[in-house]
C-alpha positions in Angstrom: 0.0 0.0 0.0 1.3 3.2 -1.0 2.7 5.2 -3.6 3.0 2.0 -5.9 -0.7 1.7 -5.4 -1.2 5.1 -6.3 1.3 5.0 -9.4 -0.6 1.9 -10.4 -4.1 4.1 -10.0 -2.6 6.9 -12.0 -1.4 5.1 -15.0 -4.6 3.8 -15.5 -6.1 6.6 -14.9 -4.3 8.0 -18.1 -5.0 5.0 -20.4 -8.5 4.1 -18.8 -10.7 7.9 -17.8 -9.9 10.6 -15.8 -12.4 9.3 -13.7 -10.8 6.0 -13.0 -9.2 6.5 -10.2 -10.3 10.4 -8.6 -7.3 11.6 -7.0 -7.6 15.1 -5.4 -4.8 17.5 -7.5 -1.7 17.6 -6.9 -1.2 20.8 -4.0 0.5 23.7 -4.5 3.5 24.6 -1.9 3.3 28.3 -1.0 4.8 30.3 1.5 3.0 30.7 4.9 2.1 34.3 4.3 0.1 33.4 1.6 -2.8 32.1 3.0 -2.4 32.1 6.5 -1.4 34.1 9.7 -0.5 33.8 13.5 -3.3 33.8 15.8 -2.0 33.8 19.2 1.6 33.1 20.7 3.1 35.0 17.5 6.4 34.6 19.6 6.2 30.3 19.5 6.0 30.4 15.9 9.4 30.2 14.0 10.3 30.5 10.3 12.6 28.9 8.0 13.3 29.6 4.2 11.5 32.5 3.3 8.3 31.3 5.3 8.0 28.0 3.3 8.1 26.4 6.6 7.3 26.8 9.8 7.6 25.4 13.4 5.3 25.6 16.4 6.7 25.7 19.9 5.0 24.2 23.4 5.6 25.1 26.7 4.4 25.6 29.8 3.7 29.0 29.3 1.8 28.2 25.9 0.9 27.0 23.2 0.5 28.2 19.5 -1.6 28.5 16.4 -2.6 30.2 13.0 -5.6 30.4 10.9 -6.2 31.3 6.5 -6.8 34.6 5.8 -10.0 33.7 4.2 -13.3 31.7 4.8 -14.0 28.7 2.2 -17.5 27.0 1.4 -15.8 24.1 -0.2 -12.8 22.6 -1.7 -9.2 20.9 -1.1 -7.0 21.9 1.9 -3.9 20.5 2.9 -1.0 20.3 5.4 2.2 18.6 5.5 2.9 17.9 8.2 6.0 16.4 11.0 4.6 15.8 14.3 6.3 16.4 17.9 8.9 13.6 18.7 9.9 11.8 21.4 7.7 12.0 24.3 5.0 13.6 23.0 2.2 12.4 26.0 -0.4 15.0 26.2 0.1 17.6 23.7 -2.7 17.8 20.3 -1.5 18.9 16.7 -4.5 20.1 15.3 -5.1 20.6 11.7 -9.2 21.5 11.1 -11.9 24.1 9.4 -14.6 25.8 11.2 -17.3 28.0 10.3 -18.0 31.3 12.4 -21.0 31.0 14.5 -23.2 29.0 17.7 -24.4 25.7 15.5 -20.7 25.6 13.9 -19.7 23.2 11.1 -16.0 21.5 11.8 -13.8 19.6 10.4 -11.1 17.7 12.2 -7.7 16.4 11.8 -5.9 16.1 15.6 -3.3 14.0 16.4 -2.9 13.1 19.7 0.4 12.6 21.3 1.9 9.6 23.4 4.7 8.3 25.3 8.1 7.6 23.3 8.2 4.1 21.5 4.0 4.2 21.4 2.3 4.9 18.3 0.7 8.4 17.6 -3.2 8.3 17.8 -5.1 10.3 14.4 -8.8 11.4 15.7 -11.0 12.6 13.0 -14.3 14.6 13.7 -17.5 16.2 12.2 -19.5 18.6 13.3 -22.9 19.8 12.2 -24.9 22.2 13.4 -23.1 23.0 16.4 -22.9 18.6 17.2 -20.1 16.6 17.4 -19.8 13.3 18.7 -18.6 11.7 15.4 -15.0 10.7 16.3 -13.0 7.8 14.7 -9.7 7.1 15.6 -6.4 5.5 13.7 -2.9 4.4 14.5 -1.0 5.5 11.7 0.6 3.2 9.5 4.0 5.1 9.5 6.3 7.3 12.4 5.0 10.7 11.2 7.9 12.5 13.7 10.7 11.3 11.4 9.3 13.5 8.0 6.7 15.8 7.0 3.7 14.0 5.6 0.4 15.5 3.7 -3.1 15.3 5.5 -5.9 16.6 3.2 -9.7 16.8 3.4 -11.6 16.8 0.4 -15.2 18.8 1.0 -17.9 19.1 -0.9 -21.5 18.6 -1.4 -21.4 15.0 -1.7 -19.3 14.1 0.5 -15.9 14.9 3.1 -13.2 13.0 2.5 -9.6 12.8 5.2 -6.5 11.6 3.1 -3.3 10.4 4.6 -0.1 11.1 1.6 -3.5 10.4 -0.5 -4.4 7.3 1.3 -8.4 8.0 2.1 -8.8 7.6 5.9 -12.6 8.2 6.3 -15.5 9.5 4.1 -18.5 11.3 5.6 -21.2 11.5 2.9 -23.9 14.1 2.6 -27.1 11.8 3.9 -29.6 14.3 4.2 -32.2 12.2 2.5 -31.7 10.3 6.3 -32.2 13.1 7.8 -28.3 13.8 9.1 -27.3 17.5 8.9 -23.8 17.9 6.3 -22.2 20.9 6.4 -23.0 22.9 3.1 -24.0 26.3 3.5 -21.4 28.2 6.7 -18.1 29.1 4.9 -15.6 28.0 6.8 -12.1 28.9 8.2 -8.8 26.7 8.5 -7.2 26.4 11.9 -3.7 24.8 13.0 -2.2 24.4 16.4 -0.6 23.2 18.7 -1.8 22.6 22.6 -1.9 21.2 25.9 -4.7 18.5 26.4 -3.5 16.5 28.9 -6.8 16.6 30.6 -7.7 14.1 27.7 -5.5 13.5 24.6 -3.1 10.5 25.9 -5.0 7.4 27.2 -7.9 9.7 28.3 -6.2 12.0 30.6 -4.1 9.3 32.5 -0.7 10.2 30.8 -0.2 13.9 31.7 2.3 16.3 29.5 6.3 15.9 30.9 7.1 19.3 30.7 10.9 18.8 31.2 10.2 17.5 27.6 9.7 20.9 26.5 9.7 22.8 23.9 7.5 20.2 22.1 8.1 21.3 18.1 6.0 20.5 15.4 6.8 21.8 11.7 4.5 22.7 8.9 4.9 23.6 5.3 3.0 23.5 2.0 0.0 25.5 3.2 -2.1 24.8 0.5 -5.5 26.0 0.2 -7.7 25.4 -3.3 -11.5 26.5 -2.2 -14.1 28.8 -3.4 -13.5 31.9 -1.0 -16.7 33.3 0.6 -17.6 35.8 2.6 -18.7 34.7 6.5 -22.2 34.7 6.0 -22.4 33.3 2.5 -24.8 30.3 1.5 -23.2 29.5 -1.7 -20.5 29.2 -3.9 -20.1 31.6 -6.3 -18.9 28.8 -8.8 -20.7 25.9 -7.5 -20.6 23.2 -10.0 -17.6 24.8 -11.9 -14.0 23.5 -9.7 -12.7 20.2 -10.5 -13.4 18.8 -6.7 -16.9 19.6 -7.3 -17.1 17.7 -10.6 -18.8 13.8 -10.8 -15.4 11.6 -10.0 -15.4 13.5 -6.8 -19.3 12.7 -5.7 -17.6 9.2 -4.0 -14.3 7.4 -3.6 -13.7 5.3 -6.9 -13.7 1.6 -6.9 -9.6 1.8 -5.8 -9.9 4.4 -2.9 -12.8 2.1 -1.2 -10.5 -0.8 -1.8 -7.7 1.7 0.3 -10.3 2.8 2.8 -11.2 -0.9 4.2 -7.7 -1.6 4.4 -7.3 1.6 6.7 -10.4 -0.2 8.6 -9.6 -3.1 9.3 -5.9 -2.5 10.1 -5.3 0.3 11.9 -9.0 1.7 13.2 -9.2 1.3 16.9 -12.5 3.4 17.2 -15.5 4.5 15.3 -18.7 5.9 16.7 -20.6 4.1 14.3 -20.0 0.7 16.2 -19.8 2.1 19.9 -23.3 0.9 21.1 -22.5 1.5 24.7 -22.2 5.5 23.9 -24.8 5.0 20.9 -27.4 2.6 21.6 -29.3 3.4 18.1 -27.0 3.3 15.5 -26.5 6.9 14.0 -28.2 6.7 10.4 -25.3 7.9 8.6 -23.6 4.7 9.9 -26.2 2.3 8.1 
């Protein structure tokens, strides 16, 4: 599994359809200035090579974070990626969009952090109208402290997809004929940072953060955003129907990606709200 998989994929693609195998495009690498800027704790951000990358810095003082310049009602967003080392018990990298108001949409990517030698824990999460409660979690199949790696959602109205280096991790659909609120109409903003969550990210609270650890760095480049941007209180894209993530191959996962996703489910999943009955006695409709 892999990038021979995906090499595979491609080629055909290119003999086959376009539509064979729908790979998001390839992202664009810009600077950090681009399309994004500090939030809070400008001073634990650092910069390297013109801005192309950046590292954010945990202490006990604080943590960091910074958020796009613009709001985006659909589209393709990615991050690469390379995760606090060592002992990382405690802290959260966060990587997510979120729209502006009380019933917020979200979109998650966090990665919690564990003790040195155990496997970092990707949670993903949806929110819709202000609710939550849809968290699956994944060991990932790789050390992502040793090199920068791309996470990528996918978003739009037919369905979310997470990507791992273009590995598809989880696909929320838009179910509204079941009655299942999908975020569609609350632009959203992207958010990254890095925090303190010992209260809950490492083995639910029981492994708290070693601050003689710190700082605890985590680096980010690429910043790529391709979305329609909107104003906060927009209800639609001004091009709706015309970008190429909103065109037919990208209204499910082809034949390939599903193929990729079950692997991701049956090897590395270790939760999914759709099959905790003792949180969820009725099965959540989406989960059907």
């Amino acid at each position: 599994m892999g990038s021979s998989f995906w090499t595979v994929c491609l080629i055909l693609a290119s003999l086959v359809s376009s539509s064979f195998c729908a790979l998001p495009r390839k992202p664009v690498d810009v600077p950090f200035g681009r399309n994004y800027y500090p939030t809070w704790a400008f001073d634990h951000i650092k910069y390297f090579n013109g801005g192309s990358e950046i590292q954010l810095h945990l202490d006990k003082s604080t943590g960091t974070g910074f958020q796009s310049k613009g709001s985006y009602l659909f589209g393709h967003f990615s991050m690469n990626i390379k995760m606090v080392p060592g002992d990382s018990a405690g802290t959260v990298t966060a990587f997510y969009l979120s729209s502006q108001n009380a019933e917020h949409d979200e979109i998650d990517f966090e990665f919690l952090g564990n003790r040195t030698g155990q496997p970092y824990i990707l949670q993903t999460n949806v929110f819709t109208g202000g609710q939550g409660n849809k968290e699956q979690r994944i060991f990932i199949w790789f050390d992502p402290t040793k090199e920068f790696h791309r996470y990528s959602i996918l978003w739009n109205m037919y369905q979310i997809v997470f990507y791992v280096d273009d590995v598809p991790i989880r696909v929320f659909k838009n179910s509204k004929d079941l009655g299942v609120k999908f975020p569609f109409d609350q632009p959203m903003k992207i958010y990254n940072s890095l925090w303190n969550a010992d209260d809950w990210a490492t083995r639910g609270g029981l492994e708290k953060t070693d601050w003689s650890k710190a700082p605890f760095i985590a680096g980010y480049k690429s910043f790529h955003i391709d979305g329609c941007e909107a104003s906060v209180n927009s209800k639609l894209c001004a091009t709706q129907g015309k970008r190429w993530w909103d065109q037919g191959e990208f209204r499910d996962l082809d034949a390939a990606q599903w193929r990729s996703l079950k692997w991701v489910r049956e090897k590395y999943t270790i939760y999914n709200y759709c099959t905790d009955s003792k949180r969820l006695p009725q099965i959540p409709s989406e989960c059907k």
